[in-house]
N, C-alpha and C positions, 0 to 999 in steps of 0.2 A: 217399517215406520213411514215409510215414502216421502218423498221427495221435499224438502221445505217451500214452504208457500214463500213469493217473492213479496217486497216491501209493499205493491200497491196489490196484491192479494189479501196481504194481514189489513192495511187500511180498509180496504169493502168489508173487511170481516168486523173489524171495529165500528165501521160507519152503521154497519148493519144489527151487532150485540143492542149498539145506543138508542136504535130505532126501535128496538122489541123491547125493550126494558122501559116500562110509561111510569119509573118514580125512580126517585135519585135521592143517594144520603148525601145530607150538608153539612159544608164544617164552616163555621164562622168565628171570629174572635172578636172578642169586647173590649171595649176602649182600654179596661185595665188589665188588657191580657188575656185574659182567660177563652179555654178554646167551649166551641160548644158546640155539641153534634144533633141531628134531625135526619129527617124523613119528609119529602113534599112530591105531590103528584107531579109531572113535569112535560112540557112539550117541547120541541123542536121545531124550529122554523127550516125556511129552506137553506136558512146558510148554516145550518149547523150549530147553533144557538141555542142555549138550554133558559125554560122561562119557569118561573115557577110564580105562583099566589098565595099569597103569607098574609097574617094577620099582625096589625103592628105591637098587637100583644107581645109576640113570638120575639122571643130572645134574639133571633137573629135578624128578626126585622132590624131592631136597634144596632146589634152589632153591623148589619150590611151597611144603614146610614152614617155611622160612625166611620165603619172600616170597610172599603165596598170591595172587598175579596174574599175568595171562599174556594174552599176544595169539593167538588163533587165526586163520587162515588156510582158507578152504574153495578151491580155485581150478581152474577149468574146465582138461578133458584139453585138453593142445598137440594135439591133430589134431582136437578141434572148435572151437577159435576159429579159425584161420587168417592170425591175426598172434598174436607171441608178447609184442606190445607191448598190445594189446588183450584178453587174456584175461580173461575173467568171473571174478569174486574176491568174497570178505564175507570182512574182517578184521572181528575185534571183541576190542576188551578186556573182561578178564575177570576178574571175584574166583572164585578157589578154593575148594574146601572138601573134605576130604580125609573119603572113606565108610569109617566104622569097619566092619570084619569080620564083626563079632557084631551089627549092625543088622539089620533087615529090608529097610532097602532094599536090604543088597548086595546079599541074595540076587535081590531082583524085579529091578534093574539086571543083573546078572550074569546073570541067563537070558534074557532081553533081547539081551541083548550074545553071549552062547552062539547063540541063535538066527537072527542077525543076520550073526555072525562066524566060526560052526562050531564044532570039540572043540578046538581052540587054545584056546578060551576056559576051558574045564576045565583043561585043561594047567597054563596061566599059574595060574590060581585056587588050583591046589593048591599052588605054588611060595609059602613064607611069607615071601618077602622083595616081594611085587604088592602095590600099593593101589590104588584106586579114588578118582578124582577127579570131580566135581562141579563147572562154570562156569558162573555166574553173569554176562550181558554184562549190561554196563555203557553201551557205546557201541560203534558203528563204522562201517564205512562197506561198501557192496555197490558196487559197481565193474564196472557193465557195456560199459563199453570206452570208448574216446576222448572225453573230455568228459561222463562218464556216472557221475560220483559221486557218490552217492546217501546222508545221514547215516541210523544206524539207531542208535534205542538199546532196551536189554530186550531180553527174553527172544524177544520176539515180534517182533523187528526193526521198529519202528513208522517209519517216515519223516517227516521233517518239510520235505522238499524236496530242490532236487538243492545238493550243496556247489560255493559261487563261490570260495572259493580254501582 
């Protein structure tokens, strides 16, 4: 089975799943409760910051303006883990922060994100009902399969051991 990987070995490993995986599932909840799950393209800054572009249509637009937290999801493709009970994951909860239009960083994010994602990215940009979200983790867990859960919290997924229950 060899040797277990040390705490700042599983952190590169995590840093690194979050890096290859360019879309993240969202959980968001609405002013009267209710949870509600998605799918959004997603980049990373250099501090380890996940950004996503949403339409204010999007349920969770409203839910982030109301409630600016949200759980992300990163989770390994079904045909490379080989059990579907076992797939590689980093949930993290998250505070929100919604990037104003007229900023500078939209723009650095947003070319970024254009680069990353293609001319969709201009598309959506021009469309004035988009905004640009900004997460901040707080806490979570990276999940390398059967008894392999792992606490992370920040931006930088730090570890502080495997999680006992």
């Amino acid at each position: 089975m060899g040797n277990p990987l040390s705490l700042e070995e599983l952190q590169q490993e995590a840093l690194k799943f979050r890096r290859e995986v360019d879309a993240v599932m969202l959980s968001t909840t609405s002013p009267d409760g209710m949870p509600d799950a998605g799918y959004a393209p997603c980049l990373l800054d250099r501090e380890g910051r996940c950004h996503i572009l949403i339409s204010q249509l999007a349920q969770h637009t409203k839910n982030l303006l109301s409630r600016p937290l949200a759980s992300l999801m990163w989770i390994e493709d079904k045909a490379a883990s080989g059990n579907a009970f076992a797939r590689r994951r980093l949930i993290l909860q998250c505070k929100a922060e919604n990037i104003e239009r007229d900023s500078p960083e939209w723009d650095h994010i947003l070319g970024q994100m254009e680069e990353q994602h293609g001319n969709t990215v201009q598309l959506l940009v021009n469309l004035p009902d988009f905004m640009l979200f900004r997460f901040e983790v707080v806490e979570g867990n990276y999940i390398r399969g059967f008894a392999q859960a792992h606490p992370v919290t920040g931006n930088d997924l730090v570890m502080a051991g495997r999680r006992t229950r």
